[in-house]
N, C-alpha and C positions, 0 to 999 in steps of 0.2 A: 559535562564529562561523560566519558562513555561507562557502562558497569564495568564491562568486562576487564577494562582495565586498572580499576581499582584494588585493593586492600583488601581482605574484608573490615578492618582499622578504618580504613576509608569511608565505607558506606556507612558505618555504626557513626563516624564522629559527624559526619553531615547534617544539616539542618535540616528534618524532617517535616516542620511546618513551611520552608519557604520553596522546600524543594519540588520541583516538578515530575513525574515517570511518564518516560515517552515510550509508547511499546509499538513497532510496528509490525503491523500482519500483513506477509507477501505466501505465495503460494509460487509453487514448480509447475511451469504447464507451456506448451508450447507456444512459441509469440514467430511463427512463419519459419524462411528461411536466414533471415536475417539478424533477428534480436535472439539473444539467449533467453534459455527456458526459466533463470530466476528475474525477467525483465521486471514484475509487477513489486518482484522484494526488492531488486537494486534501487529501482525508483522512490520509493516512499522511505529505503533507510538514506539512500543518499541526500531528499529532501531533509530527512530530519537531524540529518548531523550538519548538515548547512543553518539548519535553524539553531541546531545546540550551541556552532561557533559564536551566535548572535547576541549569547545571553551566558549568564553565570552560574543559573537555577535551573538547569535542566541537566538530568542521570536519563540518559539516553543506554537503554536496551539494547541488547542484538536481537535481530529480524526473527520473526518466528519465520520460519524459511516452509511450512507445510502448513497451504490452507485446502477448503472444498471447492472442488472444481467439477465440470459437468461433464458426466462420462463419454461422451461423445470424442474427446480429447484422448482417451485412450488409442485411439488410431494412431496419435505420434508416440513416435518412440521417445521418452525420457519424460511424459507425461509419469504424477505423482501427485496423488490428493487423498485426503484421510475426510472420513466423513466430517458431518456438521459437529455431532455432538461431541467427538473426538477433540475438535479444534476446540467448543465454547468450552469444554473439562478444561482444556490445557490452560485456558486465558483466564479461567476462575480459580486457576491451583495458581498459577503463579502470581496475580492480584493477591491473595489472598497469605501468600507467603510474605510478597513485599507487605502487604499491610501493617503484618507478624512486627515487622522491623519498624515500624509506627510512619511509615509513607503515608500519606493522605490523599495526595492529585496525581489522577492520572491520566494521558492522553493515550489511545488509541487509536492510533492512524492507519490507513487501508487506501488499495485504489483496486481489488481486486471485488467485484460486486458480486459474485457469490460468499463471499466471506459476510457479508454485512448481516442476514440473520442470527450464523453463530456468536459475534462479537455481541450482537444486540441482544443473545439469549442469555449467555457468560455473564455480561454485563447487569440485564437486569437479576439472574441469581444472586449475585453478591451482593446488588444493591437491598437485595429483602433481608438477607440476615447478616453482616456487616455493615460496622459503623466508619462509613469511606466518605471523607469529604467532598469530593469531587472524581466522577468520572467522565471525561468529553470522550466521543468515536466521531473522530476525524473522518468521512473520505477525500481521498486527494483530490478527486476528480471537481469537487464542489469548492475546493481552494481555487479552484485556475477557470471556475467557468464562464468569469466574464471576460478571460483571455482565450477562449476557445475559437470566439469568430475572427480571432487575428490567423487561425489557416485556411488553409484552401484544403479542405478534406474531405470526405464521405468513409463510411465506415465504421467501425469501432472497434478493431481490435488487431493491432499490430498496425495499424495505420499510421499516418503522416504526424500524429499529434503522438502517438508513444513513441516512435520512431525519435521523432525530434528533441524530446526530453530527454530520453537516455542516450542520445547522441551528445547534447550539452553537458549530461552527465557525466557517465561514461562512456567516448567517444569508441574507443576503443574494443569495447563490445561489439559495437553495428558493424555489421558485414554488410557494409555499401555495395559493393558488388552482385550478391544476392536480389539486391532488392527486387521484389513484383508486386505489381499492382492487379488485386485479383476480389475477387466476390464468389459466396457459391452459388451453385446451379440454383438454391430455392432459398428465400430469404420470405419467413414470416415474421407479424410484429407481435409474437409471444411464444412465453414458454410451452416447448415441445416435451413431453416424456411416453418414449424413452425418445430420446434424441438420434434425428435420424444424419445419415452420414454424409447428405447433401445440404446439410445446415453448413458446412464447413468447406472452406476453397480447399485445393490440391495440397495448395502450401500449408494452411494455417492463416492464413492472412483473410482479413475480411477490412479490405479498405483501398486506398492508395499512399504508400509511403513512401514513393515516389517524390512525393509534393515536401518532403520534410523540410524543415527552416532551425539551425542554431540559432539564429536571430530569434524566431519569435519564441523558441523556448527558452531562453534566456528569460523574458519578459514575463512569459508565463511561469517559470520558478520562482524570479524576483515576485510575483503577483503572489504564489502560495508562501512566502516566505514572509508578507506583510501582513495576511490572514491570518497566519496562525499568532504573527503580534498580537492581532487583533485578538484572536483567541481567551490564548494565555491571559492577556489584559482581562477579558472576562471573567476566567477562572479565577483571578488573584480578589476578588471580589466579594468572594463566597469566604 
């Protein structure tokens, strides 16, 4: 079930031992000229409300829709990021409220990888003075990576493999027409600060989504949507 659409009669009468909290963290930030700038939140809420149809024990959250992003992104317009400590406050107040209401399990899932320190910071706060049965931090990216060598890509950002995901998703989004296939002028394999402005294509694109496939993201959401069976299977354990 989703929260938002509940009661508050609803969430009180719910089974709080068998239930699961699914919270997804997506961030605003530009994905080229193609994908819109919430690409990283529609993907990981749309995966998880595919997984909530699957099952009877998941309170499925709404998106935190503002994660941390690397300033260099400020060059597009409609970029929006709140720092780290910002985000891991936000993820320890509201853990911490649901817990109030005697919630026990919770998933946090992500596909945006600056986000993962804060989550990982949030998460071990509460885990030192709260008494929380279980907390998993999903990345999506690590659900689908043995479906990763089913594209033809290079890349990693706005490329053929997020392209194709939220095309399956939502279709409707991708502006096909748009599409480029583009890299920037300087590509090194580590973190730059301050982040210079040649780290980034014209577009925002750092790939070719060009090559994108419904097909093989089909296969690769069926693939995250078996995982996180798997998951949950683990969790219910504890």
């Amino acid at each position: 079930m989703k929260f938002e659409e509940q009661t508050w009669k609803d969430i009180h009468e719910l089974n709080k031992n068998s239930t699961i909290v699914f919270i997804p963290v997506g961030t605003i930030e530009q994905h080229g000229l193609h994908l819109p700038l919430g690409t990283d939140t529609f993907i990981i809420y749309e995966i998880a409300n595919l997984f909530r149809k699957t099952r009877n024990d998941i309170l499925l959250l709404p998106p935190i829709w503002y994660g941390y992003s690397y300033p260099i992104e400020k060059k597009f317009v409609g970029h929006i990021t709140i720092y780290p400590d910002v985000l891991a406050e936000l993820l320890e107040r509201i853990i911490i409220l649901l817990k109030s209401y005697s919630f026990k399990r919770f998933i946090l899932i992500f596909d945006h990888y600056p986000n993962t320190v804060p989550i990982q910071s949030a998460v071990q706060k509460i885990s030192k003075k709260e008494d929380i049965q279980k907390i998993i931090i999903v990345n999506f990216w690590e659900l689908i990576r043995d479906g990763l060598s089913l594209f033809d890509h290079t890349g990693f950002h706005s490329e053929s493999v997020e392209t194709s995901i939220l095309y399956y998703l939502r279709k409707e989004l991708v502006k096909v027409d748009r599409i480029v296939d583009e890299f920037p002028t300087t590509q090194i394999g580590y973190d730059l600060f301050p982040r210079k402005g040649d780290l980034v294509s014209r577009s925002g694109v750092i790939g070719d989504p060009s090559h994108f496939s419904e097909e093989k993201a089909k296969i690769a959401v069926n693939l995250a949507i078996q995982n996180l069976t798997n998951i949950v299977g683990e969790l219910q354990l504890y």
